[in-house]
N, C-alpha and C positions, 0 to 999 in steps of 0.2 A: 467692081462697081459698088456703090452705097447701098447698104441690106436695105435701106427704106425703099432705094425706086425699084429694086429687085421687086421686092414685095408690091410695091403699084403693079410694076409692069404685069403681073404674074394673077395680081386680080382684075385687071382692066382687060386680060385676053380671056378669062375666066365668064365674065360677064356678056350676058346673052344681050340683045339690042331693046329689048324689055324692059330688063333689070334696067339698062343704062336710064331708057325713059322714064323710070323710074325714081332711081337714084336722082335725077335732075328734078325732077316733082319737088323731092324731099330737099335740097338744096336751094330752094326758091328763096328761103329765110333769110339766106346769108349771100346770095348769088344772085347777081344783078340778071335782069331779063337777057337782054342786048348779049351778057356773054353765056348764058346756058343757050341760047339758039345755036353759038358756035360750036358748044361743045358735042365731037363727034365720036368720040371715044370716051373708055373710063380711066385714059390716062390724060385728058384733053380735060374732063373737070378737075381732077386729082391736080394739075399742073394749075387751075386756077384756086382750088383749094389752097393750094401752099404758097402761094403769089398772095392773098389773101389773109394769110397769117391762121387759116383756119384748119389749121394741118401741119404737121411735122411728124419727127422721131420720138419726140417726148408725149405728143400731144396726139392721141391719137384714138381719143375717142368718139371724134365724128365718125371715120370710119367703122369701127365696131358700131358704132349706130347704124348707117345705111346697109351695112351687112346682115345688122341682123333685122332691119326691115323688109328684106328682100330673101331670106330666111336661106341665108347660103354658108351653110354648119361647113363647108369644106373650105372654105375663103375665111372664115373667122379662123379657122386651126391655122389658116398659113399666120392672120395674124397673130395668131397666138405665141406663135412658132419664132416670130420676128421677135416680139417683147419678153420673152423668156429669155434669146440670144441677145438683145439689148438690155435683159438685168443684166446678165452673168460679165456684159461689158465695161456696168455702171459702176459707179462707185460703191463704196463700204453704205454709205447713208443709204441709198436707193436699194442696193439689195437689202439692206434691211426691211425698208417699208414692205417690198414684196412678199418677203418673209413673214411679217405682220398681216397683211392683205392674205395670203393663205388661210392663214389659221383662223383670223377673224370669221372669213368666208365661212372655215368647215364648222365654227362652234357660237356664232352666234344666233344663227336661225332667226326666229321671228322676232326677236328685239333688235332687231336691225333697225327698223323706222326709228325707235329710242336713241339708237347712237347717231345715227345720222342727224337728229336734231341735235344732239351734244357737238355732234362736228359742225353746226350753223348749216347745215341743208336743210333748204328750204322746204315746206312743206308743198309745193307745190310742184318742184323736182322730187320729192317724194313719191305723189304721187304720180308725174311722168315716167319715173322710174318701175313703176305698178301696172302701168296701162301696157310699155316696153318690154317686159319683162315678167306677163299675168303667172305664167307655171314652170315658172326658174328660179328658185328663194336663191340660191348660189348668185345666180348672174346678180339679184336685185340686191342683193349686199354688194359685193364687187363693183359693181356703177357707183352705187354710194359714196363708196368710198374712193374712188378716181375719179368723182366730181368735186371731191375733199381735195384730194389732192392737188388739181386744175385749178382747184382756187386759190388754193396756202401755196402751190407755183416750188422756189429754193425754199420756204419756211416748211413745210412740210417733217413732219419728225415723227419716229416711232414712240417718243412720251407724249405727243400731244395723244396718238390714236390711245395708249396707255392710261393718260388722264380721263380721255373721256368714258374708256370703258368701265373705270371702276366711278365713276361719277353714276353709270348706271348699273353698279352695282354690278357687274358683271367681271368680278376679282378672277374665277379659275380664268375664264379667256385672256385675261392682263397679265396673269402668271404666266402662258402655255408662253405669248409675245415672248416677254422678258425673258423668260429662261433660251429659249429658240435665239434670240439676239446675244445673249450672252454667253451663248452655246457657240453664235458662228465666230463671234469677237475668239476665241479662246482658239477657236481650230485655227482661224488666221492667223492671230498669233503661232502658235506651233509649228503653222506651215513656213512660215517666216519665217522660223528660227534653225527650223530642220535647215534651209535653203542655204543659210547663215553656215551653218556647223558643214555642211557640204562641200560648199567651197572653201572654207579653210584647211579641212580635211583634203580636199585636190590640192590646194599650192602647197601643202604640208610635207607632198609624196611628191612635187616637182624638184627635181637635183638642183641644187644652188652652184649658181655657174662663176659664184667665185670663188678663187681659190681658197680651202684650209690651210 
């Protein structure tokens, strides 16, 4: 089955009838009246969610939103759990960003607001991002920055996040990036080529089945 409905199903049984009324409150923005009456479960919004376009594999920050407005740290780990198994899936680009999104997180601290105006967040998601997120400096970098991302969509690049860091002057965290991205580029390569040298090294030691 698809890891993403895995992961619905898995917080939709999770979710106490509370949360659910809950969660629908906070969906009013984007979800018409007429279809939260129907919704009876948290895979019955989740299914209008994604019918909706306001939900997917890639996109999947509504969710860590209502999650963490409903303050449920063991449903956010599954999703965590999903987008970590959905880097190590993605491509070279996207692991990279993730790779970037780490380190940013662990060494940027409070000039986070700085950067995320360099990345054109607004200041007004800025501060949504503050009210969401009052005594988490980690999670309110992290939003930040996969509000950047949601925006810039395929454009999205670990030089853009690079240009802006050093734009605010913030060179060792552009280093830790770059080196860290240049680091995975170099292992992949090697694993590549091991992989390379492997199988040639097997047909090398297969007996040639024609005659000498």
């Amino acid at each position: 089955m698809d890891p993403f409905l895995v992961l619905l199903h898995s917080v939709s049984v999770g979710l106490s009838s509370s949360e659910l009324t809950d969660l629908k409150f906070l969906c009013q923005r984007c979800v018409g009246k007429r279809k939260l009456e129907r919704v009876q479960s948290g895979l019955d919004l989740f299914s209008v969610l994604l019918e909706q376009n306001e939900l997917d594999p890639q996109h999947t920050e509504l969710l860590r939103e209502l999650l963490t407005s409903v303050r449920r740290q063991d449903l956010l780990r599954l999703l965590d759990d999903f987008e970590a198994g959905a880097t190590a899936r993605a491509p070279p680009e996207e692991q990279d960003l993730h790779v970037a999104f780490d380190i940013i997180c662990d060494h940027v601290g409070k000039d986070w607001r700085r950067l995320a105006r360099q990345l054109k967040v607004s200041d007004s998601k800025i501060d949504a991002i503050e009210v969401k997120y009052p005594r988490n400096l980690t999670e309110q970098v992290r939003e930040s920055l996969r509000i950047w991302k949601h925006a810039q969509r395929e454009d999205a690049a670990v030089s853009q996040l690079v240009g802006a860091l050093r734009a605010c002057r913030l060179n060792l965290v552009a280093d830790h990036v770059e080196e860290a991205v240049q680091a995975r580029a170099v292992q992949n390569k090697e694993g590549s080529g091991n992989s390379t040298v492997s199988q040639v090294t097997w047909d090398s030691d297969v007996p040639s089945s024609r005659a000498s």
